[in-house]
N, C-alpha and C positions, 0 to 999 in steps of 0.2 A: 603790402601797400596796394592802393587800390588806383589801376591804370586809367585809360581811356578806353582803350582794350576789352576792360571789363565792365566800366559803368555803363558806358552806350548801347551795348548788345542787351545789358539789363533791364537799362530805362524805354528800350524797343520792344523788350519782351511785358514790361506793364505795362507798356499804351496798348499793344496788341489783345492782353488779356482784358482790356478797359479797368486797368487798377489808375493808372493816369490819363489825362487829360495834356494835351499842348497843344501851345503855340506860337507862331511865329509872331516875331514881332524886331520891328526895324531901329537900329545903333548907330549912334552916330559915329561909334567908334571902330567901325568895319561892315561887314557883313548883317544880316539878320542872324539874329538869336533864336532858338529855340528853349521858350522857356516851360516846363513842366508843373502840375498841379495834380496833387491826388484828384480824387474821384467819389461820388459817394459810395461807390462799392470798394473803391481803394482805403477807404476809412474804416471801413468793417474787415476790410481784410487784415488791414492794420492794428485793432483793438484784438481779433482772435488772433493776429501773430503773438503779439505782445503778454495775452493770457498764456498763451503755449507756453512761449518764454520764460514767464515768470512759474511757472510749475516745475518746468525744465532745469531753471537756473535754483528753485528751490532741494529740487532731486539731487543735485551737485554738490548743493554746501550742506546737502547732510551727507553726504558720503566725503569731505572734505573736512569735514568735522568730527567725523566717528574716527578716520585717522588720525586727527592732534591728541585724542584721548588717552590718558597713559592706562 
């Protein structure tokens, strides 16, 4: 499960890196908000996560699949 604990130091660490973009903006329902926006280098960093990924998750269900083989 995924805390508060852990998103915010996360989403600290891609504005820092300029993978995101924020900003505040004013609630009528408390405080102001901080609300977050990728970036255009967060898009590209995005699209090459997501190629890793799918290489990655391909390397898995072959080896996940060589063992259902009788």
């Amino acid at each position: 499960m995924t805390t508060e604990g852990t998103l915010y130091p996360l989403l600290s660490r891609l504005r820092r890196d300029g993978l995101v973009k924020t900003e505040w903006r004013e609630s009528t329902d408390g405080p102001p908000r901080r609300y977050y926006e990728l970036t255009a280098e967060g898009r590209r960093a995005l699209i090459a996560f997501k190629n890793e990924w799918m290489s990655f998750r391909g390397a898995v269900d072959g080896i996940l699949q060589e063992g259902t083989k009788p």
